[in-house]
N, C-alpha and C positions, 0 to 999 in steps of 0.2 A: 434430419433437421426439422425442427418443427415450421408450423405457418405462424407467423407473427400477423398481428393485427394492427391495422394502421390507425394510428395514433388521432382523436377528434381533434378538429379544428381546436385553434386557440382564439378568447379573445382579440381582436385589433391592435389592441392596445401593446398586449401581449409580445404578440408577432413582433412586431415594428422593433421593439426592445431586442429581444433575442437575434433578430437579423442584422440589429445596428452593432452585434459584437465583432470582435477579431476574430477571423476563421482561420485556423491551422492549416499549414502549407500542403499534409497529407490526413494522417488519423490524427484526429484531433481530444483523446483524454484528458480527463483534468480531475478526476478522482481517484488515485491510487489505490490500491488494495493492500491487504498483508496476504501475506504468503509465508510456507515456510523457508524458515530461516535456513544457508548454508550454513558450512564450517568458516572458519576464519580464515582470510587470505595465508598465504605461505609466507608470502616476503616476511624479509625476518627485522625485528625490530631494532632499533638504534646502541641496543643497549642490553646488557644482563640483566641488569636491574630494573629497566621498561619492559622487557619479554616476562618476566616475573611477573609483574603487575599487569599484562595483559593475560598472563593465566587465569590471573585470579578474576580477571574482571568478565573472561570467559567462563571459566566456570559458575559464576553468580549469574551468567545469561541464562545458563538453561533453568535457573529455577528462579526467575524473573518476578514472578507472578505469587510470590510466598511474599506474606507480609516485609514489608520495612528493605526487601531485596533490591527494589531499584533504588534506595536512599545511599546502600551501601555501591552498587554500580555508578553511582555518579560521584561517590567519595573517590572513589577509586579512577575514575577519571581524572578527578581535579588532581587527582596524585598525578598520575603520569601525565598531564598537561605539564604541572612543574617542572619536571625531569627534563620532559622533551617537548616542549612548546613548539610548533606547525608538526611536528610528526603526524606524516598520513594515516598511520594506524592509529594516532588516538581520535587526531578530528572525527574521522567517520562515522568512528561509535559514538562521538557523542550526540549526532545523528542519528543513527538507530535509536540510543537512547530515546530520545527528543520522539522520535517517530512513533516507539511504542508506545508512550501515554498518551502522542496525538491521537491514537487508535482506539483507544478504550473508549467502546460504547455506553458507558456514563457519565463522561464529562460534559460540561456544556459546551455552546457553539463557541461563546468566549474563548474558553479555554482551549478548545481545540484549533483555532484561529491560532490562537499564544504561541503554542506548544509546538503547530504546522511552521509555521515563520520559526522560527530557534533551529526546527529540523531543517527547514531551508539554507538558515544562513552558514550552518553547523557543514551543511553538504556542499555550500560552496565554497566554503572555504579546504574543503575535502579537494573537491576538482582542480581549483587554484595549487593547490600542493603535488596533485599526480592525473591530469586529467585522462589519462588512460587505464585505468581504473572503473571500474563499474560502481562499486561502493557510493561515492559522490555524487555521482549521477541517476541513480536507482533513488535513493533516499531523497536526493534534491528532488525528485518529482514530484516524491512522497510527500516532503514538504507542502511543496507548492498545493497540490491535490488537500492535504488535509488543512490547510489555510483555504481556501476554495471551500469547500466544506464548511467551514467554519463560520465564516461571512457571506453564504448562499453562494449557489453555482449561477445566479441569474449576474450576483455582484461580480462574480468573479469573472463572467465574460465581458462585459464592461471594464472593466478593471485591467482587462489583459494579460490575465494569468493561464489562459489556451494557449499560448505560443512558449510563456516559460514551462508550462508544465510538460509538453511534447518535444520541445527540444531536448532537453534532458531525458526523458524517456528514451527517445530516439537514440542517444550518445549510450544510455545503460544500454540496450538492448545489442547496440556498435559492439560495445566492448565484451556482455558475455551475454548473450538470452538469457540462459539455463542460471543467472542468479537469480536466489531467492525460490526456486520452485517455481522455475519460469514466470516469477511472479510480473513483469513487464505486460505480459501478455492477460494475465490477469487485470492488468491496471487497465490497458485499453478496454478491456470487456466491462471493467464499472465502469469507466466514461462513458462508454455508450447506454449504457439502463440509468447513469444521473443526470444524464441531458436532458435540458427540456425539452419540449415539442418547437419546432419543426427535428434539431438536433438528434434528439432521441432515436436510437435503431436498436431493434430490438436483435435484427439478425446479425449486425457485426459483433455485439456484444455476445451473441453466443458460439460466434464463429472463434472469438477472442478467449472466452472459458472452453472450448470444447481444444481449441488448440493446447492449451496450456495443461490440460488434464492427458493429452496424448503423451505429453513431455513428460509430465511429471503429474501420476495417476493418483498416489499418495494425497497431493494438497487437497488437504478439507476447504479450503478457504474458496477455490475455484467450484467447489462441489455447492458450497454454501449460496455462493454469488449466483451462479448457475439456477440453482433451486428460485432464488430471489427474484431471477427473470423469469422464470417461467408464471412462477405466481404474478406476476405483475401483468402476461400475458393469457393470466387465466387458463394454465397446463397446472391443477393441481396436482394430477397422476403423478407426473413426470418431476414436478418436484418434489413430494412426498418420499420418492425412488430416493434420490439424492440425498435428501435430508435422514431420510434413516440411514444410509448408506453413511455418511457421517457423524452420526451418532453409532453408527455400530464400530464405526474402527477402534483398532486397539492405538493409546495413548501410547508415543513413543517413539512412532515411526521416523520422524526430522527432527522437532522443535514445542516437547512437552506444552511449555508458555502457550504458543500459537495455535496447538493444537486444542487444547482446551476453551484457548477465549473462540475460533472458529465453530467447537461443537455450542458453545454458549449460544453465539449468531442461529445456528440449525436450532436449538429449542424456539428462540424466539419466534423463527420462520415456520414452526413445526404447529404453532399455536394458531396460527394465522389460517388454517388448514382446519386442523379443528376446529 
């Protein structure tokens, strides 16, 4: 583990702010991560004609990221919404859905705001349907975290979006770690490198990537975040490692879509270094 550096004072003013937020009852995240993507749950859907249409709406996942593809994932939702209106296999995805454009690092904070809230309310209404289930509660975090994001993380602790975005965490992590490429474990590890000072910890956040990579070695995304903290604590070396290490994988391993916008994140983080 490396030495982390402690973070300089903050303005007064600052301070005062950040401490008059809601503190989380243990870990306290509120910036979610992508990770990659599992298979589709097993349970079997309501219907021949909704198992169809969740084929197809799987198969249009893995190539997500190709022009006009998620216009046709969200057609394809509304379809089997029709069909089978509260069925837990469709809510969820449209959650995922909602979560992948919240993620795209070119949208604005507006929109990612928008987009974070839809995936929220998409997840709970997931949970409401099968709360033992990981899906709705994984993605509800996501939510929460990429609305947090959206409206700054100074707004968001004020606001009290630390307590929704951890409990939900807490419930996905209940029901399965290992979703998403231990991505739970991920999410805690951004929370702690988007916190501000006093919050900010540099070491739970790599304690949280370093775990999540022992799980599941594959995820670029925890290799990327990882890199991102080091740079922030001035370990070019050590993220350099990573960031090529990510950039060298072969495309294919979990989740094409995720895999590429992750190595996208490592150019970004690669330039920063040069």
């Amino acid at each position: 583990m490396l030495v982390f550096r402690a973070r300089p004072a903050a303005p007064l003013g600052f301070l005062l702010m950040v401490l008059a937020a809601p503190v989380a009852r243990a870990q306290a995240p509120a910036a979610p991560a992508a990770a990659p993507a599992t298979a589709a749950p097993a349970a079997a859907p309501a219907s021949a004609e909704l198992a169809a249409i969740i084929a197809e709406i799987e198969a249009n996942w893995v190539i997500r990221d190709q022009p006009g593809k998620m216009d046709v994932g969200l057609a394809l939702l509304q379809k089997a919404e029709k069909i089978a209106p509260g069925d837990y296999e469709v809510i969820w995805r449209f959650a995922r859905h909602y979560y992948w454009l919240a993620d795209d690092p070119g949208i604005s904070n507006e929109e990612k705001a928008r987009l974070g809230k839809l995936t929220w309310d998409w997840s709970d209404k997931a949970t409401l349907a099968n709360p033992s289930r990981v899906e709705g509660w994984f993605y509800g975090s996501a939510g929460v975290g990429m609305y947090s994001l959206g409206i700054s993380i100074v707004k968001a602790l004020f606001d009290g979006m630390e307590s929704k975005y951890t409990d939900r965490l807490k419930k996905a992590q209940a029901a399965d770690p290992s979703y998403y490429g231990h991505g739970a474990d991920v999410s805690w590890g951004r929370y702690f490198y988007e916190l501000p000072w006093p919050k900010y910890d540099g070491e739970k956040s790599e304690l949280a990537f370093r775990k999540a990579l022992r799980s599941s070695p594959t995820n670029l995304r925890a290799k990327v975040y990882l890199a991102e903290l080091y740079l922030k604590e001035d370990h070019p070396v050590e993220a350099k490692k990573l960031l090529d290490a990510a950039l060298a994988a072969k495309i294919g391993a979990y989740d094409p879509p995720e895999e590429r916008r992750a190595q996208g994140l490592a150019r970004v983080a690669l330039a920063q270094i040069k």
